[in-house]
C-alpha positions as CSV (number, residue, x, y, z in Angstrom):
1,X,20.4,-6.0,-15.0
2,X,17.1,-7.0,-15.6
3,X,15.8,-10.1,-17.8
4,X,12.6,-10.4,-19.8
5,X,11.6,-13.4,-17.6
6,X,12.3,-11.3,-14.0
7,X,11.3,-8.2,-15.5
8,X,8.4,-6.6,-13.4
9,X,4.6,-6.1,-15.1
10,X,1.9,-4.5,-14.1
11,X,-0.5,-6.2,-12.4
12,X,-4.3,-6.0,-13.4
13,X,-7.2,-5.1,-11.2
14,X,-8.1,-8.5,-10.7
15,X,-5.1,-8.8,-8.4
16,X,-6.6,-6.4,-5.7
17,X,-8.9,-7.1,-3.2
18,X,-10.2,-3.3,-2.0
19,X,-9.8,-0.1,-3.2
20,X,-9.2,3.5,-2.0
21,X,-10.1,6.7,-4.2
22,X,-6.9,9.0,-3.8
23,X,-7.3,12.5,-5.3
24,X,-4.0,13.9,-7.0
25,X,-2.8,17.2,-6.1
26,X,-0.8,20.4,-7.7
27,X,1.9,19.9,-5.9
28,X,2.3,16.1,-6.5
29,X,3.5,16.8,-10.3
30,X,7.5,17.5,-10.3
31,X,9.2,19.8,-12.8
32,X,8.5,17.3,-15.6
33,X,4.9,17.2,-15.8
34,X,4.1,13.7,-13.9
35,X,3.4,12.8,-10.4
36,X,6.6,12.3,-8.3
37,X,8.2,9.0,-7.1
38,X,8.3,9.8,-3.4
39,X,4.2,10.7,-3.6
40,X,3.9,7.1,-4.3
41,X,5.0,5.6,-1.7
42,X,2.4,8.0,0.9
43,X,-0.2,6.7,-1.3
44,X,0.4,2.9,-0.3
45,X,0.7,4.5,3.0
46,X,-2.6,5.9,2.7
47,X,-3.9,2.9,1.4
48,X,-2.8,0.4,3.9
49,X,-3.7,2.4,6.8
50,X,-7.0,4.3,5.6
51,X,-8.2,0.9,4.6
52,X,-6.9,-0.4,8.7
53,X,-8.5,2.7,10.5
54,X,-12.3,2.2,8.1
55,X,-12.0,-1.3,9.2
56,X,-11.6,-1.0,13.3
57,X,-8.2,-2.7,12.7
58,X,-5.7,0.2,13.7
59,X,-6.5,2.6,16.6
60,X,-3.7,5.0,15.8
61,X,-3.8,7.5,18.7
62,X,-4.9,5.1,21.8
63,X,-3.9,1.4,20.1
64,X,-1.6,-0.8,22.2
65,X,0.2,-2.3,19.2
66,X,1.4,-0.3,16.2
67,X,2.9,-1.4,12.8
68,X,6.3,-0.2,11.8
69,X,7.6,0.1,8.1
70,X,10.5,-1.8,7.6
71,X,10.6,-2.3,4.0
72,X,8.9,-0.6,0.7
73,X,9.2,-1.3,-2.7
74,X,7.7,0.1,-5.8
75,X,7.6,-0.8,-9.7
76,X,6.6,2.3,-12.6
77,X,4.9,1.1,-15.5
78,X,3.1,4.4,-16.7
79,X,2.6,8.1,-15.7
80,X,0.0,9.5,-13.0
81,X,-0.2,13.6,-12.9
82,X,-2.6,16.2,-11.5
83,X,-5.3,16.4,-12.2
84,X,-6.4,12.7,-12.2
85,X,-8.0,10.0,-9.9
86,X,-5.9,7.3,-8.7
87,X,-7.5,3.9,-7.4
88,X,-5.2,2.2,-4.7
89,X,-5.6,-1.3,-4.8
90,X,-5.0,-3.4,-1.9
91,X,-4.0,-7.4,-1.0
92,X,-2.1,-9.1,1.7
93,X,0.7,-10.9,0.0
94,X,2.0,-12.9,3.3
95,X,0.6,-12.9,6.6
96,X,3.6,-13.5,9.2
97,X,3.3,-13.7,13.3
98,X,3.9,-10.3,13.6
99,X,4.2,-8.8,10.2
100,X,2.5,-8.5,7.1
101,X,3.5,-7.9,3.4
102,X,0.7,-5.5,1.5
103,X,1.0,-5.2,-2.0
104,X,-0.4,-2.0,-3.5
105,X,-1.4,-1.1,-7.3
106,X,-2.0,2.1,-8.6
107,X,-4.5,2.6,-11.1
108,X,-5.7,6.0,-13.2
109,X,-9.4,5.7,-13.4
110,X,-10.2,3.6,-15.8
111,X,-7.5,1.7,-16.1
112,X,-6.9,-2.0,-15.9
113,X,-3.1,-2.1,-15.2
114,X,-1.4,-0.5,-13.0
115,X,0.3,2.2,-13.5
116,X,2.9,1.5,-10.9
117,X,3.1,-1.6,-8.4
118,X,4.4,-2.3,-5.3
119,X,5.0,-3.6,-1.3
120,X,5.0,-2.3,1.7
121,X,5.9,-4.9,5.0
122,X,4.8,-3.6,8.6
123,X,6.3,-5.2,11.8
124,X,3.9,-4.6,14.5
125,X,5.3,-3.7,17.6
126,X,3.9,-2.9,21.1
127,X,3.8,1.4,21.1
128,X,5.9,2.1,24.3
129,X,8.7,-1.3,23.6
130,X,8.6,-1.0,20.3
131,X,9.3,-5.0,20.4
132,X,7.5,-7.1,17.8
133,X,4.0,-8.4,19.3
134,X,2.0,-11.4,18.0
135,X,-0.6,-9.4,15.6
136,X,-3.8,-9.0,17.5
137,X,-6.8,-11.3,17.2
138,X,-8.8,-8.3,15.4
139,X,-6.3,-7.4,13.1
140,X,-5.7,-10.6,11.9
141,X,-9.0,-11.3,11.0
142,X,-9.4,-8.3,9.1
143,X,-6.2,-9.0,7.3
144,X,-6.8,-12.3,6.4
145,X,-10.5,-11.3,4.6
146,X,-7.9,-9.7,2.1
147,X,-5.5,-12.4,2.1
């Protein structure tokens, strides 16, 4: 059980270091009105990998080295539903040999808190071994400009 002094909060625009415009759809609301949990977490995907590809980081059909999830979390601190703009914020928490902790807010336009907060680790990993690989030079200098 949770204490007030390890209790999550949401974290303030401030925190984030880029953003990514993410349109809701119909289909993201559930039965009771509000975006669903699970729609979340393809939004940080989004986020982290949108923000990879724009940047000439992540070459997902012909790259030699690939990042793997191995670990997500996420926080709620307010509803999102259909039809509104969500801002994805973005910021690398910890930048490791070969993996790196993103931390993700989402925001409802106009918002300064987030309206859920979270993580999301990749392990990046040559495509055919799938071994871990030192991250490449390119990536890593992208990452660390949101370090």
């Amino acid at each position: 059980m949770s204490t007030p002094a390890t209790r999550p909060q949401a974290r303030p625009r401030g925190h984030y270091r880029v953003f990514r415009t993410i349109g809701t759809r119909w289909m993201d609301n559930d039965v009771y009105g509000h975006v669903n949990n699970v729609v979340y977490y393809s939004w940080f995907d989004t986020a982290v990998n949108g923000w990879l590809i724009e940047q000439g980081a992540l070459d997902i059909h012909g790259g030699e080295v690939i990042g793997l999830v191995i670990e997500t979390q996420c926080n709620y601190f307010a509803p999102l539903a259909f039809p509104q703009t969500v801002h994805a914020g973005l910021r690398v928490a910890h930048l490791g040999s070969s993996s790196v902790r993103y931390e993700v807010g989402l925001f409802a336009e106009g918002g300064e808190l987030a309206a859920a907060c979270g993580h999301f680790v990749h392990v990046y990993v040559d495509r055919r071994t799938r071994r871990p690989v030192p991250l490449p030079t390119a990536l890593k200098t992208v990452l660390e400009t949101i370090l």
